[in-house]
Structure formats: C-alpha cells, structure tokens
N, C-alpha and C positions, 0 to 999 in steps of 0.2 A: 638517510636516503629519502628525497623529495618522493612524495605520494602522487601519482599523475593518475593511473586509470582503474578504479576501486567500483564496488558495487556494492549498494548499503541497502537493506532491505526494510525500507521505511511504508510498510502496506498499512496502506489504512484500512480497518478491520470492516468498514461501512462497504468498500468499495475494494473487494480482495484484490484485482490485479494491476493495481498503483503501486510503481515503487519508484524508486528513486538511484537513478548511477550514474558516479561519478567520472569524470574525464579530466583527469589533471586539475583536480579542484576544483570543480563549476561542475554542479547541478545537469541532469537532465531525465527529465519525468519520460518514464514510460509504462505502456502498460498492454496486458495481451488482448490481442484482437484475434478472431480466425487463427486461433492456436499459433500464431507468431507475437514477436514485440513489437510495437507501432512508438514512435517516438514524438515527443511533444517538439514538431518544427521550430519554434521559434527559440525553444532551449538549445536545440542545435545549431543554428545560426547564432547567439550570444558564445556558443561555445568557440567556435571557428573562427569569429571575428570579433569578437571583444568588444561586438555594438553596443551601446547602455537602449538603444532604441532597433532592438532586433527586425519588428515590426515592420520599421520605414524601409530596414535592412531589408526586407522578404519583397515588398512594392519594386522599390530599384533595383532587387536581381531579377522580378520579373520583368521589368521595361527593357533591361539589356541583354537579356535573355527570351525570346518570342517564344521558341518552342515548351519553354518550360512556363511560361505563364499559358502557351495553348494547352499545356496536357495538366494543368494545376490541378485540374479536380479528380482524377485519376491517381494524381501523387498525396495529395492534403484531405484526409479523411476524418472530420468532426467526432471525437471518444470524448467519452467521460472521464474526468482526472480531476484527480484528488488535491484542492488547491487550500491556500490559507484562510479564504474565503468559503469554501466550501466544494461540493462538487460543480464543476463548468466544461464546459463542452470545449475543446481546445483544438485547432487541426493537428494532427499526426501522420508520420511516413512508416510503412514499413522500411525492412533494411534494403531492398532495391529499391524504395524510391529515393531513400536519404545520399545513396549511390548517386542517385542521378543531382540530386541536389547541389552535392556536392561540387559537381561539376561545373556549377556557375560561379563557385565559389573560387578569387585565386588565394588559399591559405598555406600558413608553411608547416599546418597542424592537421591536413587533409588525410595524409600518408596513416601517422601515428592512427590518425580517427577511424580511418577505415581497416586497419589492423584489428584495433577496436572493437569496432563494430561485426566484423566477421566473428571475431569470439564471441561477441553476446547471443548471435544468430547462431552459433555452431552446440554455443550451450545448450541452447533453447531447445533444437533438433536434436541432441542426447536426453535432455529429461523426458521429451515426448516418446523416444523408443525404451525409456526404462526411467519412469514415475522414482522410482526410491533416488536416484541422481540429485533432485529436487531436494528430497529430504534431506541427503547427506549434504547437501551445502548449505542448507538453511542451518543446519548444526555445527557444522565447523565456523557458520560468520559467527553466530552466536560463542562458539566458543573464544573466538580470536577476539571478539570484543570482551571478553571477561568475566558470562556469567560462567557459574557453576553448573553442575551436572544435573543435579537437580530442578533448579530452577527451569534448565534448559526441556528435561523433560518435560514436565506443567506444562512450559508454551507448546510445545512442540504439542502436547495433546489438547491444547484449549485453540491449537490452527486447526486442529483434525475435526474439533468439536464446531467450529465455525462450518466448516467446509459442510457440516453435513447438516447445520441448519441454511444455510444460503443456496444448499439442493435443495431441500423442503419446500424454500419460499417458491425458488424456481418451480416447483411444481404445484403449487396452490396459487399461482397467480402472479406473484409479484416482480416483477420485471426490471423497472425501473433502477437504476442508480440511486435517487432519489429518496424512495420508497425502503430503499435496504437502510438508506442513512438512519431516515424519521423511525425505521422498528427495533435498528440498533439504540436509538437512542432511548425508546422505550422501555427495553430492557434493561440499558444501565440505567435510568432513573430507576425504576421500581427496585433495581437489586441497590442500587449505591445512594439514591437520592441526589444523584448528578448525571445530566446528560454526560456524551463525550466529552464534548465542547470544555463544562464547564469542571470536570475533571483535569484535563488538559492544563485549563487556566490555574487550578489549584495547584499543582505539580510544575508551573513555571514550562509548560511544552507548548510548543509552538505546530511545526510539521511534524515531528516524531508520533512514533505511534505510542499511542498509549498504553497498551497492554504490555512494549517491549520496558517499560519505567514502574510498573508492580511489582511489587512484593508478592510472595508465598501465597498469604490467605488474600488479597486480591485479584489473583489470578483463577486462585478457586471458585471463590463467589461468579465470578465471571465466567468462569465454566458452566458453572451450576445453574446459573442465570440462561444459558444458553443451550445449554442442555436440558434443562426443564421445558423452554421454549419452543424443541425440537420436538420431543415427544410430546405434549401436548398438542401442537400442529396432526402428527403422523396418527394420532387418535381419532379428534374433531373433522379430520379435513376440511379446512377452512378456503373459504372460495375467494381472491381478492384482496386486495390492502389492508379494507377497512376490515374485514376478520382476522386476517393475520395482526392485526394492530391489538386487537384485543387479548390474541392471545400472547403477543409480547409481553403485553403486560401483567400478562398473572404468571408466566413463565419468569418473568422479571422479577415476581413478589415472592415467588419459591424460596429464590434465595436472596431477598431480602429480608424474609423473616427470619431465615438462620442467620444472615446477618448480626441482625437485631437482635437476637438470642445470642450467641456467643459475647458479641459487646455488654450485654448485661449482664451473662457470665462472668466475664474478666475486668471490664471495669476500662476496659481501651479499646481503643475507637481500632476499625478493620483499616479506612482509606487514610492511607499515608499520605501528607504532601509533600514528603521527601521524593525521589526515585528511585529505586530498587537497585541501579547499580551508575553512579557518574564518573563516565569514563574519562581519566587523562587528558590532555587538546594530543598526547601525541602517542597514542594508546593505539598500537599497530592493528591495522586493520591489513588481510593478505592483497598484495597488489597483483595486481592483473598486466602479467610480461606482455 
C-alpha cells in the first residue's frame, strides 16, 4: 500500500517546534505558533501543484486572485523554521488560512489535503486538552519506526530534559531562535567536540534530527550535557545570551569530561558515525486514513 499522508517527527533540537509532515510523499515544514500549527506556504503550494517554482506559483495566484493578495498579510506570517541552511524566517498559514489558500487553488488533491489538514488541527487541539496524548504518539512513531524500548525511553527523557532547559533559557533571557541554536551548539562542542552541524556531517544526516541516529551512550552524554547546563543556569541566574553562553559551556564540559574518562576507560571512542538505527526505504511508517 502506497504511503500518502504520514507525519514524521524530524524537530530539530535548536528549534523544538520544527517538524516535518508528510502529504503523499512531499515534504511540508511546520511548526507551532500561538499554541496552533502554522505551515510553511510555499511547501504547500509545491504540494497541491507540483510547481518546481512554488514561489512564482504564490505571485500569480495572487494577481488572479485580488482579495487574497489584499488580505496576504493577515494569511502569511514570518516563523522561524528549521531549514538545510540553518534557521530562516519563512511565511507560514495557520490551518484557516491554508483553507483559504486553498481556494485559489484548482487542484484534484484539495479534497484529500484538507481531510488532511483538519486531522493535524484536530490532533493538535487533543494534545493541548491532555499533554500525555503528545507523549503517547511521539512513542508509538518511535516505535513504528523500529527502535527498541529502551532506547525509546533515553530519548523520550533526553526530549523531557531539553524542554526544561529551553524553559530555563526562556526565563534568563534568551529569546531568540538563533541564540537557542549558537547555546545548543555550545554544549555539543564542549560534551562531543562537534557542533550539531558537524556531527550531522559525521553521521552522513542531512535534515534529520540528530539525536533520533545516537546510540545508548550518545544520548546519555547529551543528557548530561544538558542537564548539567540546566542546573547550573537555575543556580547562577544568568541574565542574557552572552551568560547563558558561558554557562553552556561548562554545563557542556560536565559531560565532556566523563566523556573523556570512560573513552580512556575502554579504549573506544563514545561518537558513533554509524546511526543508531537505519531504517529499510520501506520500513512502515503508521499512515494517516
């Protein structure tokens, strides 16, 4: 059975509410805004129309379209999203404006799309009246893709361990998209001696998330790195970037030095550049009716 409408959860750890879902095999970046999902417009339009120049596509629906290039800026909201390039400011629709989008659109994939889309939006409004909902699907994608139980727990506590340093930052200052990327980055140098980036690179990853292609004790150190980072924060209260920068990086050397200790221990290197689990091309993923 053909895979048409999936949702893969590809968050990049910099910028937690980036993911990624799928619509009949084509890409579309989204990510939450105002406790909804806002979708990357121009992924939407490639979607619906099969444009290679989405772009030009979005110009000429608005010239044949008046009302909808008059209300463009009410529909097309500038978010931060997680690109191959790095973070960029992209316009995005909520799900009534992509509604209304649609409508200028004549496609024979409209129907299916907005099927679609009312589930993403109906999901979204059940994890918000009951948080563990969230949980229990991020564990069953995880399972459907094939880690183990183990494994699954780690991440699932090294998302938990994130979440409660990206409140930290939030309340010591740090605001910025940006600013989360350059402290995460901190902290994997000092724990790994590789930024994201060039971790990524190591391990052959492109958009994937990094930390979903670690091993056991990778994921650890990266706890630890982050979790030292936390509580050092919640101690100092550090005012700003440039302190919070500082103390990424001795939060980051915590467990770089155990690290470094264990590898001296055993005589093997912690960072894998294999990935932790390489799934089949045709390794089911649960499809969305």
């Amino acid at each position: 059975m053909a895979r048409k409408n999936l949702e893969i959860d590809m968050t990049n750890e910099s910028t937690p509410s980036t993911k990624i879902a799928i619509f009949r095999n084509k890409e579309i970046r989204k990510t939450i805004h105002q406790n909804e999902w806002w979708f990357v417009i121009v992924d939407v339009i490639a979607v619906l129309t099969d444009s290679v120049q989405p772009d030009g596509y979005i110009k000429d629906m608005r010239r044949r379209d008046p009302e909808l290039s008059k209300g463009w800026g009410q529909i097309a909201t500038p978010l931060a999203i997680q690109t191959v390039g790095g973070v960029q400011k992209l316009n995005c629709a909520n799900t009534e404006s992509v509604f209304r989008i649609i409508q200028s659109i004549p496609s024979s994939k409209a129907e299916p799309f907005k099927r679609w889309l009312a589930k993403v939006g109906y999901e979204r409004i059940q994890e918000i009246e009951d948080p563990e909902l969230a949980t229990k699907r991020t564990r069953a994608l995880y399972k459907a893709k094939g880690y183990n139980e183990d494994w699954i727990e780690k991440r699932m506590r090294g998302i938990a361990i994130r979440e409660e340093l990206t409140d930290q930052w939030k309340k010591h200052s740090v605001q910025q998209s940006k600013e989360y990327e350059i402290l995460t980055a901190e902290i994997s140098k000092a724990t790994f001696g590789l930024t994201p980036s060039q971790y990524k690179k190591l391990k052959g990853l492109k958009r994937q998330n990094l930390q979903d292609h670690m091993n056991d004790l990778e994921l650890i150190f990266s706890m630890l790195g982050e979790a030292s980072t936390t509580q050092i924060t919640k101690i100092e209260n550090p005012d700003g970037f440039h302190e919070n920068r500082k103390i990424a990086r001795r939060g980051g050397n915590v467990a770089g030095v155990a690290r470094k200790k264990l590898e001296q221990e055993t005589g093997r290197n912690v960072i894998a550049r294999e990935n932790y689990l390489q799934r089949p091309p045709n390794k089911k993923l649960k499809e969305e009716k």
